[in-house]
C-alpha positions as CSV (number, residue, x, y, z in Angstrom):
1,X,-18.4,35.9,19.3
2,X,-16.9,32.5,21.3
3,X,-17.1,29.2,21.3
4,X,-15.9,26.8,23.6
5,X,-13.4,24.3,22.6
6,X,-13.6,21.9,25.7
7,X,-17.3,21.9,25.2
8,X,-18.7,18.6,23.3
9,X,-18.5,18.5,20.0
10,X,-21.6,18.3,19.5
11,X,-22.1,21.7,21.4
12,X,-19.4,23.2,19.4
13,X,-21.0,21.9,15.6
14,X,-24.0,23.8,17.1
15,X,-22.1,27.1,17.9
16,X,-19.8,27.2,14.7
17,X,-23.1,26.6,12.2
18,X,-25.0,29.6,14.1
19,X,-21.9,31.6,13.1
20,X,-22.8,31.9,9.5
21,X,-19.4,31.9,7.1
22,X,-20.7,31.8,3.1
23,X,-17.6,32.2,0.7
24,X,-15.8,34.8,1.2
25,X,-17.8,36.2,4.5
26,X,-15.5,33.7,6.7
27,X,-14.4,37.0,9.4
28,X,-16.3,36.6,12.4
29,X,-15.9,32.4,12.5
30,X,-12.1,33.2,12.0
31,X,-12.2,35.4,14.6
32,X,-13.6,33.1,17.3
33,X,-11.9,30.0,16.2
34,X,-8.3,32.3,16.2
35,X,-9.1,33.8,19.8
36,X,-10.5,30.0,21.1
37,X,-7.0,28.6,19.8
38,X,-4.9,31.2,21.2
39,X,-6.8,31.7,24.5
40,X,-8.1,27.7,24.8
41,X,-4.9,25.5,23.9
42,X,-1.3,25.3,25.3
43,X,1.6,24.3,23.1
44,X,0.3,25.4,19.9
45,X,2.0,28.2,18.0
46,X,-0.7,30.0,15.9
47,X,-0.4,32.3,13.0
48,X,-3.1,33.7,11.0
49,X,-3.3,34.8,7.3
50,X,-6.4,36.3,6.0
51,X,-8.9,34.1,6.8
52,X,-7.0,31.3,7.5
53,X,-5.7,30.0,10.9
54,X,-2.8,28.0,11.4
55,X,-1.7,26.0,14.7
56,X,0.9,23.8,15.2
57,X,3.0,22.0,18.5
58,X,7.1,21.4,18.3
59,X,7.5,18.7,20.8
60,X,9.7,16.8,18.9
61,X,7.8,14.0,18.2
62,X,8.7,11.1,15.1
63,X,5.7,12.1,13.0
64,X,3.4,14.6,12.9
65,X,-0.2,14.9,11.4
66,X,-2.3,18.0,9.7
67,X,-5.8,18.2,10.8
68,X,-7.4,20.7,8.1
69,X,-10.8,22.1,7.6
70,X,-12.5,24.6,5.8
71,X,-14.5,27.7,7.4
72,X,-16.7,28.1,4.5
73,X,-20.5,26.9,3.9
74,X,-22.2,27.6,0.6
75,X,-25.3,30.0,0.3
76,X,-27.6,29.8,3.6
77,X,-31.1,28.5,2.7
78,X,-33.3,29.2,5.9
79,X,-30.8,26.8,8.0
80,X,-29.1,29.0,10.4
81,X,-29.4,29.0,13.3
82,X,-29.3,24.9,13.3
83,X,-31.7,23.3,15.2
84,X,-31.5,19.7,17.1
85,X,-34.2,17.1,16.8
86,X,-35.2,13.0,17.0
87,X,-35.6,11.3,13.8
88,X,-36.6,7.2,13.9
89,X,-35.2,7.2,17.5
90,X,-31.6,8.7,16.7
91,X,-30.3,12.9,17.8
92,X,-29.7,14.3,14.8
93,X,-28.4,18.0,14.1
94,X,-29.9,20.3,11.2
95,X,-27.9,23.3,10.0
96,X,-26.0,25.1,6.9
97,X,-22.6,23.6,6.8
98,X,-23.2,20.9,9.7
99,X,-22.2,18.2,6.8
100,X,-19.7,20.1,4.9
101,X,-17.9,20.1,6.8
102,X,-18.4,22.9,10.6
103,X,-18.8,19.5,12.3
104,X,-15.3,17.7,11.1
105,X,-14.1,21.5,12.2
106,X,-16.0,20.8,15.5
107,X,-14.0,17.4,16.3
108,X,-10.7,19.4,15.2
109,X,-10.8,21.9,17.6
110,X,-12.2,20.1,20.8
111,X,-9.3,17.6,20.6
112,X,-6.9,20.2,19.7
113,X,-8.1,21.6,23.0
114,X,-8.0,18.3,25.0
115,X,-5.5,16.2,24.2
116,X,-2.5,16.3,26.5
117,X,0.1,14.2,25.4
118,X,-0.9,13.3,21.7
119,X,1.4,10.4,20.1
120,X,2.0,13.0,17.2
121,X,3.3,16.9,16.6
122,X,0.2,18.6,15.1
123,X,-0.7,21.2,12.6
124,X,-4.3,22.6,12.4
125,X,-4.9,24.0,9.2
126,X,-8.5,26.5,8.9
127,X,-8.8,28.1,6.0
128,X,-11.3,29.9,3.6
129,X,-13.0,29.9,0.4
130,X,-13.3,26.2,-0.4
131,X,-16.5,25.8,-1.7
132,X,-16.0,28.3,-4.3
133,X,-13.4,28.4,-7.7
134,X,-9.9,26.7,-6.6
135,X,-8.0,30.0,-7.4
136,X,-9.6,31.5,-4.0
137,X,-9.0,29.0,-1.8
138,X,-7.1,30.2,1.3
139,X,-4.8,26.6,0.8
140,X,-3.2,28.6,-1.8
141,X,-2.1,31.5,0.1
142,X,-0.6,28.7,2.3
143,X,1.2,27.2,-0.4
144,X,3.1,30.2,-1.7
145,X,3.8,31.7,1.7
146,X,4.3,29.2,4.5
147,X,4.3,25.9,2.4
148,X,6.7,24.0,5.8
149,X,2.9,24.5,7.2
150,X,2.0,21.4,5.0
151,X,4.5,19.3,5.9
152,X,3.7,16.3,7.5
153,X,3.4,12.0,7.8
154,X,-0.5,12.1,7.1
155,X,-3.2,14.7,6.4
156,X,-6.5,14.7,7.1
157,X,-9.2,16.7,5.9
158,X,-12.3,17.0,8.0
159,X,-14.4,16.2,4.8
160,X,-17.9,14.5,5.5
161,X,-17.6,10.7,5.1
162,X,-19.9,9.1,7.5
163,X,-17.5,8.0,9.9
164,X,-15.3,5.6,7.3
165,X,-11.8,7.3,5.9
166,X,-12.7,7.7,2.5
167,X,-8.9,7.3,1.1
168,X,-7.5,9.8,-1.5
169,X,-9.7,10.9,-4.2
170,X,-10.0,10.7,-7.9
171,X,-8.8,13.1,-10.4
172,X,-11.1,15.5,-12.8
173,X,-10.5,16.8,-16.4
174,X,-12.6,18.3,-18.5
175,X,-12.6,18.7,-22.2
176,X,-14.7,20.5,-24.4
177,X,-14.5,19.1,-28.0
178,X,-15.9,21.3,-30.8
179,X,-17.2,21.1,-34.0
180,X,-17.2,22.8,-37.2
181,X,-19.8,23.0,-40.3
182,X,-22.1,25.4,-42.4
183,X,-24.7,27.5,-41.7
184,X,-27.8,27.4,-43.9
185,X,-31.6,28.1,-44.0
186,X,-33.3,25.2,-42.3
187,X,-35.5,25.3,-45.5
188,X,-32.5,24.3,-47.9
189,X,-30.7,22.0,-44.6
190,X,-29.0,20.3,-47.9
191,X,-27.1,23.6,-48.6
192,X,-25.3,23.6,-45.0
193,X,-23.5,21.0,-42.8
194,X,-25.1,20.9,-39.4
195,X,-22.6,21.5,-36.7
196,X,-25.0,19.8,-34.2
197,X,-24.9,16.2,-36.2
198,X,-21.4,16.2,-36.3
199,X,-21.7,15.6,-32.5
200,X,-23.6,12.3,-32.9
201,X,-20.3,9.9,-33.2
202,X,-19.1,11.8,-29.8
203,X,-22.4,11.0,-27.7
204,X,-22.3,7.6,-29.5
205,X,-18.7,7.4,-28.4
206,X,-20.0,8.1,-24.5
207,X,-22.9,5.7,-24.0
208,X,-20.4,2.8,-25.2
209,X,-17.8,3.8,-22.9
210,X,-17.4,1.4,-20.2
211,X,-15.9,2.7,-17.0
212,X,-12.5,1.6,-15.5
213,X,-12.4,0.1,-12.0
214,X,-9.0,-0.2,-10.0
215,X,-8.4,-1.6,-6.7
216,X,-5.8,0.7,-4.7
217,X,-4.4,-0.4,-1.4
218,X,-7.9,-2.1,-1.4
219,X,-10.1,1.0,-2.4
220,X,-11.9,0.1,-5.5
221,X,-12.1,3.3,-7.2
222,X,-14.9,3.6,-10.6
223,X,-13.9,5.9,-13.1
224,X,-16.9,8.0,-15.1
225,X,-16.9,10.1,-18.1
226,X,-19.9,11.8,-19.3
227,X,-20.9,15.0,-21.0
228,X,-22.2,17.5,-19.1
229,X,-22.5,20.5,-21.5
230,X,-23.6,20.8,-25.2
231,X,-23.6,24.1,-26.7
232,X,-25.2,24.7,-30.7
233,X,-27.5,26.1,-32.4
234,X,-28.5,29.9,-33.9
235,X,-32.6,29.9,-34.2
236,X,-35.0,28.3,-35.1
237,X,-34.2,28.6,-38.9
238,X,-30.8,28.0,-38.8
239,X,-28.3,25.3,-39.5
240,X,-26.0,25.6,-36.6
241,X,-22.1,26.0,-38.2
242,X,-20.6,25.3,-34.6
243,X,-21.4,23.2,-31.3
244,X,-19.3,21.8,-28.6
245,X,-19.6,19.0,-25.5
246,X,-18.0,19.2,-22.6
247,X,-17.1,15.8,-21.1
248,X,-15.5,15.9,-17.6
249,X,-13.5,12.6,-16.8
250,X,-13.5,11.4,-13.4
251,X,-10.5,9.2,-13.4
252,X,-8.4,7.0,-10.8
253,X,-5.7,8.5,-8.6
254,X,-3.0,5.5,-10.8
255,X,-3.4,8.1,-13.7
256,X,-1.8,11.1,-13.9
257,X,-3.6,14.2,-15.4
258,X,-1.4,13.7,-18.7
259,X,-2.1,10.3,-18.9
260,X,-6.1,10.7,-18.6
261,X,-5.7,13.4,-21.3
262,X,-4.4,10.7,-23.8
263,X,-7.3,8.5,-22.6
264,X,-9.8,10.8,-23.3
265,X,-7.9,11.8,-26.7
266,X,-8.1,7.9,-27.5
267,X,-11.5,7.9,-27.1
268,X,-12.5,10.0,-29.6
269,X,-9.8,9.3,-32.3
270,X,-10.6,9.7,-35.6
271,X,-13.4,11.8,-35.2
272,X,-13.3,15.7,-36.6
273,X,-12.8,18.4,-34.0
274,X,-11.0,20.4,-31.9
275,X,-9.9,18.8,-28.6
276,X,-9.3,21.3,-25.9
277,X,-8.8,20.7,-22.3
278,X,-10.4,23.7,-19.6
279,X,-9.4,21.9,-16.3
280,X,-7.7,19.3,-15.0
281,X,-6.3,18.2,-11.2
282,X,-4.6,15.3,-10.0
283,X,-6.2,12.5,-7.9
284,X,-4.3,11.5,-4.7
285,X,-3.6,7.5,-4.0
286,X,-4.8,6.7,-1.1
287,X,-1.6,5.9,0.7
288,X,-2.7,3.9,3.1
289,X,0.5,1.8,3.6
290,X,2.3,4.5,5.0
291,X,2.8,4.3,8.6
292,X,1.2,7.2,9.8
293,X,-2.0,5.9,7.7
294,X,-2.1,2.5,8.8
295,X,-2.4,3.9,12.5
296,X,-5.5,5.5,11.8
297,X,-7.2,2.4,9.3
298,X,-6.4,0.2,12.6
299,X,-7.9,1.8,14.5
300,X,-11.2,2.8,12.3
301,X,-11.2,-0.8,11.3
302,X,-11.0,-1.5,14.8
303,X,-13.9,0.5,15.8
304,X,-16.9,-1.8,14.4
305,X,-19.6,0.5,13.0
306,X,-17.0,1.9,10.2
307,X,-14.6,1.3,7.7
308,X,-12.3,2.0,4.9
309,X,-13.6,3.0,1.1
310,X,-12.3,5.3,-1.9
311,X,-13.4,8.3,-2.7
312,X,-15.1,9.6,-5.2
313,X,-14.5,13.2,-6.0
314,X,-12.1,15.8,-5.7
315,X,-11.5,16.9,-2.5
316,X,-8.0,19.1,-1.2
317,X,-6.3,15.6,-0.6
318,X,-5.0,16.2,-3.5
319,X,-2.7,19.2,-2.2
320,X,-1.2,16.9,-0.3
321,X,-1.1,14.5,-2.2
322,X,1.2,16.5,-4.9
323,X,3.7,16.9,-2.1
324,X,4.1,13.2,-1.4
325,X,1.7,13.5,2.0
326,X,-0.8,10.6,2.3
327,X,-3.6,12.2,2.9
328,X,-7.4,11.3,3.8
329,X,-11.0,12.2,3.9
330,X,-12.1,11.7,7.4
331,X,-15.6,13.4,9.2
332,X,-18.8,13.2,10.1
333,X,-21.9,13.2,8.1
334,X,-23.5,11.8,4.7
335,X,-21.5,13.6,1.9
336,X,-24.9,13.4,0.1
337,X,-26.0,15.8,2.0
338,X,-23.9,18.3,1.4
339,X,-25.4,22.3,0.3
340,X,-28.9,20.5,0.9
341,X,-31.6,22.9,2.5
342,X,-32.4,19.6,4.5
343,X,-28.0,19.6,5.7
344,X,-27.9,17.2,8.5
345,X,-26.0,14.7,10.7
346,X,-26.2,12.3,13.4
347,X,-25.3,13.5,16.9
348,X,-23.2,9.4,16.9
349,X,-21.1,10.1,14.5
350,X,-19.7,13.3,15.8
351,X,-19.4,11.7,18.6
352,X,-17.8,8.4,16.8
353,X,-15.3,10.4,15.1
354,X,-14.3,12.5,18.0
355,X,-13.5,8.8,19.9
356,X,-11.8,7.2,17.0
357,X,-9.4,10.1,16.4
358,X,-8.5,10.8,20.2
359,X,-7.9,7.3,20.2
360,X,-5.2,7.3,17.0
361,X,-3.7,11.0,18.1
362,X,-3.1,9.6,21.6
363,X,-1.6,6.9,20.2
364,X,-4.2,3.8,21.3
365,X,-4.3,2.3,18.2
């Protein structure tokens, strides 16, 4: 299976969705985009591990800047192969993984291809497994083996933001808090201590919460924290002697993971249970007042039809974040749209993209 990498990019989102690549099947589109890199590309030294592909140049240039991208699409639901059409007058492309994220990939590669004499050394970064749990993710293979592979002035991941950088991301913790009582007949309630009430000052708790807002190098980022689980109850009969919430806390890269865990804990002082945290990961600040970053929010700011906003969710910014890289979220297509059986994105902003980063890796800022 090849693709072409001097192809347009719209071409080339087309022939990397019709290569389908769920979790953990990623072989045969790490095949073709390893022999298009190796066979397509001059100056790039490539080096594959698993199902992750790594290219970088060593032309001695004063900064250099990470273009990664995942392989990986969630299920397929009836939408490969992708097909084009016209929607209210605009080209629009429909296909598993055309979003999230095959055509930030897309833009990757052709410019990886295309660009002579970029402004910047590069690394391309393609890796696996990113739409499933974190501990598969092929970034982490990276990280213990070939961690120099990271280094760099900026990061960006190929993440679907409409065409706007979408700086940094927040952080996520989760809690589950758990609560203790009696079990009794429901007939005779006043012989037990219903585990279930005991949960009422927690939900109380989280519809007064009133969310944070921050401004960060002019990103307004909204925390959120909300239950998402609740677990109780034995039958019908029964009055339940344990239930537990889980409340996930989305919270603003200015916080570290500790310090959101004493937030949440301060929430719910005073209240009886057991406090235990299940997952947790770091935001990343956007970092836009680094060099490298400012080159790239001129010249998106300078384009017209885009701009510069936080965002909201985890993404693998964070990786780089936690080594002191800026790091942004920066691709075609409506993030909304994501793992939708309707996946889809304007042929313009492929196209957009494609023009605003050749202009910032050449340097025409």
């Amino acid at each position: 299976m090849t693709i072409d990498l001097h192809a347009d990019p719209v071409a080339l989102t087309a022939a990397l969705v019709d290569i389908p690549s769920v979790s953990r099947e990623e072989t045969a589109i790490t095949n073709a985009v390893e022999t298009a890199l190796r066979t397509q590309t001059s100056g790039f030294e490539v080096v594959r591990r698993g199902n992750v592909v790594l290219a970088r140049t060593d032309r001695g240039l004063p900064t250099r800047v990470v273009l990664a991208g995942h392989l990986d699409t969630v299920p397929i639901a009836g939408n490969v192969p992708g097909r084009f059409t016209v929607e209210n007058g605009s080209e629009v492309f429909y296909g598993c993984g055309s979003v999230d994220m095959k055509s930030g990939d897309a833009v990757f590669l052709h410019l990886a291809a295309t660009i002579a004499e970029p402004a910047h050394d590069l690394t391309l970064i393609f890796y696996d497994c990113e739409e499933i749990a974190a501990e598969f993710n092929g970034l982490n293979t990276i990280e213990r083996e070939l961690p120099e592979w990271l280094d760099a002035d900026l990061a960006i991941l190929g993440e679907p933001s409409g065409g706007w950088i979408e700086a940094g991301c927040q952080g996520t913790l989760r809690v589950r808090l758990s609560t203790a009582g009696v079990r009794a007949h429901s007939a005779r309630s006043w012989l037990g201590d219903n585990a279930v009430h005991r949960l009422a000052p927690v939900l109380a708790r989280l519809s007064e919460y009133r969310a944070r807002e921050v401004d960060i190098d002019g990103c307004r980022y909204r925390e959120g924290l909300s239950a998402v689980r609740i677990e109780g109850g034995v039958a019908g009969n029964v009055v339940p002697d344990a239930a537990a919430v889980e409340v996930n806390f989305r919270f603003a890269p200015d916080r570290t993971v500790e310090q959101a865990v004493e937030h949440v804990r301060e929430v719910f002082a005073g209240l009886e249970l057991e406090f235990t945290v299940t997952d947790a990961a770091p935001g990343a600040l956007p970092g836009l007042t680094a060099p490298a970053a400012k080159g790239l929010a001129d010249v998106v700011r300078a384009h017209g039809s885009a701009g510069i906003r936080a965002k909201y969710g985890w993404t693998d910014v964070s990786r780089f974040a936690a080594r002191g890289i800026p790091a942004v979220n920066f691709g075609p297509g409506d993030p909304n749209l994501a793992h939708k059986r309707d996946e889809h994105v304007p042929l313009a902003q492929i196209t957009a993209v494609t023009e605003m980063l050749r202009a910032y890796l050449e340097g025409n800022q």
